[in-house]
C-alpha positions as CSV (number, residue, x, y, z in Angstrom):
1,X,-36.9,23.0,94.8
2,X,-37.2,22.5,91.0
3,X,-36.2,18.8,91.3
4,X,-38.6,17.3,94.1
5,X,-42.4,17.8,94.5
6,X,-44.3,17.5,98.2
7,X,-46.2,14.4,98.6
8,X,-48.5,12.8,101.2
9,X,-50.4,9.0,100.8
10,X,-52.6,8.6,103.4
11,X,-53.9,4.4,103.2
12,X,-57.7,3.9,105.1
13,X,-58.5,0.8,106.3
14,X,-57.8,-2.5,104.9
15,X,-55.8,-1.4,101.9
16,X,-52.3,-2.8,101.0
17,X,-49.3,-0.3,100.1
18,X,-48.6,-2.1,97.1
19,X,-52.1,-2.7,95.9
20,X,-53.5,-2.0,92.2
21,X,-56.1,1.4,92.7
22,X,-58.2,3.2,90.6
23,X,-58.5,6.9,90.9
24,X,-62.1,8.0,91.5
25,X,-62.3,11.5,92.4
26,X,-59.6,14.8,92.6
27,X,-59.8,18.1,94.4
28,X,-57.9,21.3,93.6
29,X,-57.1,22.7,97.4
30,X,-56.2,26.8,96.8
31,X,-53.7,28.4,99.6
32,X,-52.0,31.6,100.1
33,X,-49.1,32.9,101.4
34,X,-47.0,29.5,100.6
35,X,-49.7,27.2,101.7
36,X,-50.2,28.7,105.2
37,X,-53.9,30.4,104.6
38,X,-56.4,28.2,102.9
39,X,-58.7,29.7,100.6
40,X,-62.6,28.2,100.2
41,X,-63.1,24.9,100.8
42,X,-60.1,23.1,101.9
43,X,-61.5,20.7,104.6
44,X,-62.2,17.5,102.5
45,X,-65.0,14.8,103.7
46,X,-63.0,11.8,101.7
47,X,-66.7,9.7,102.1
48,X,-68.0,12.1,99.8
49,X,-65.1,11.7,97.1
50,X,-64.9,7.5,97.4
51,X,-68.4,7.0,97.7
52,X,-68.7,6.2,101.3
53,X,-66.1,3.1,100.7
54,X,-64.4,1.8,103.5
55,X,-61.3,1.4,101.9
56,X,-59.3,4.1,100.1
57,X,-56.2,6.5,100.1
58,X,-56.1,10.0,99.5
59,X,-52.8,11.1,98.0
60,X,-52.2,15.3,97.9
61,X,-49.4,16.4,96.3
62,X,-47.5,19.7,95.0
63,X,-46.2,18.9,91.5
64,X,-43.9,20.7,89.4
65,X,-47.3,22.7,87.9
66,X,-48.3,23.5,91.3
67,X,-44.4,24.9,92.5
68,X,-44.3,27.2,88.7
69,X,-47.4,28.8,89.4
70,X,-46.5,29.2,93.0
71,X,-43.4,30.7,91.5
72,X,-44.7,33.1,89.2
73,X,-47.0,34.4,91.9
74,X,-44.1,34.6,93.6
75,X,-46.1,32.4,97.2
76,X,-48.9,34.5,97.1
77,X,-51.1,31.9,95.7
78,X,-50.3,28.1,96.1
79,X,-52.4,25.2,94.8
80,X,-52.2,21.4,95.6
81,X,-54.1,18.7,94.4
82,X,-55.7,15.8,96.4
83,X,-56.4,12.8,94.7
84,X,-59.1,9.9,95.9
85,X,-58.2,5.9,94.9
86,X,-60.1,3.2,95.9
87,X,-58.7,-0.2,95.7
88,X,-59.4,-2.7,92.3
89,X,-60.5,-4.7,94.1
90,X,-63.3,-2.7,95.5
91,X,-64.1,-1.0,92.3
92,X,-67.0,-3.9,91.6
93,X,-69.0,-2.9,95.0
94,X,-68.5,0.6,94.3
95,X,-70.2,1.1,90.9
96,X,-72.9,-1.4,91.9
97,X,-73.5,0.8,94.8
98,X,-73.7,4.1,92.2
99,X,-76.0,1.9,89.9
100,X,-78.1,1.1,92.2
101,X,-78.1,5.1,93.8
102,X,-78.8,6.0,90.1
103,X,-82.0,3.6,89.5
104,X,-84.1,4.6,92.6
C-alpha cells in the first residue's frame, strides 16, 4: 500500500495520450468509509472545470498524502483529488474564450 497510489486518466475527445496539457482546474472529492460513501459534492460536471472545451482529460488520483491521512483516520475519512488538463494546443481558444467572457 505504501509504495503505489490509485490512479485514473480519463482522455475526452480528440486528445492524444502522449500530448503536452496544461492543468486548469482541481477538485478535492471527500469520502468515507475507504471511499465507499461520498461526502458533499462529489459528482463533477468536467465543462464547468475546462471551460466548456471539447477536449480534455480528467485525471483522479489517491496519492501518498491522500493514503496517510486515510491512515491516520484509520478509513473513516478518505480524500482524492481530480485534476482537469486541457490540451496546449487548445490553451490559445480557451483564454480567448475567458477574455472575451470577462469583457462583456
Amino acid at each position: 500500500m505504501m509504495t503505489s497510489c490509485y490512479s485514473t486518466r480519463i482522455l475526452y475527445g480528440d486528445v492524444k495520450e502522449n500530448e503536452p496539457l496544461v492543468q486548469v482546474n482541481r477538485q478535492w472529492n471527500h469520502h468515507l468509509i475507504g471511499g465507499l460513501i461520498p461526502v458533499g459534492k462529489n459528482k463533477l460536471d468536467a465543462a464547468e472545470y475546462v471551460n466548456n472545451a471539447e477536449n480534455y482529460v480528467v485525471k483522479t488520483n489517491f496519492n501518498f498524502l491522500n493514503m496517510l491521512v486515510s491512515g491516520i483516520t484509520f478509513g473513516i475519512y478518505t480524500p482524492t483529488q481530480t485534476k482537469f488538463y486541457v490540451p496546449l494546443r487548445d490553451l490559445p481558444t480557451q483564454v480567448q474564450d475567458e477574455k472575451i467572457k470577462t469583457d462583456e
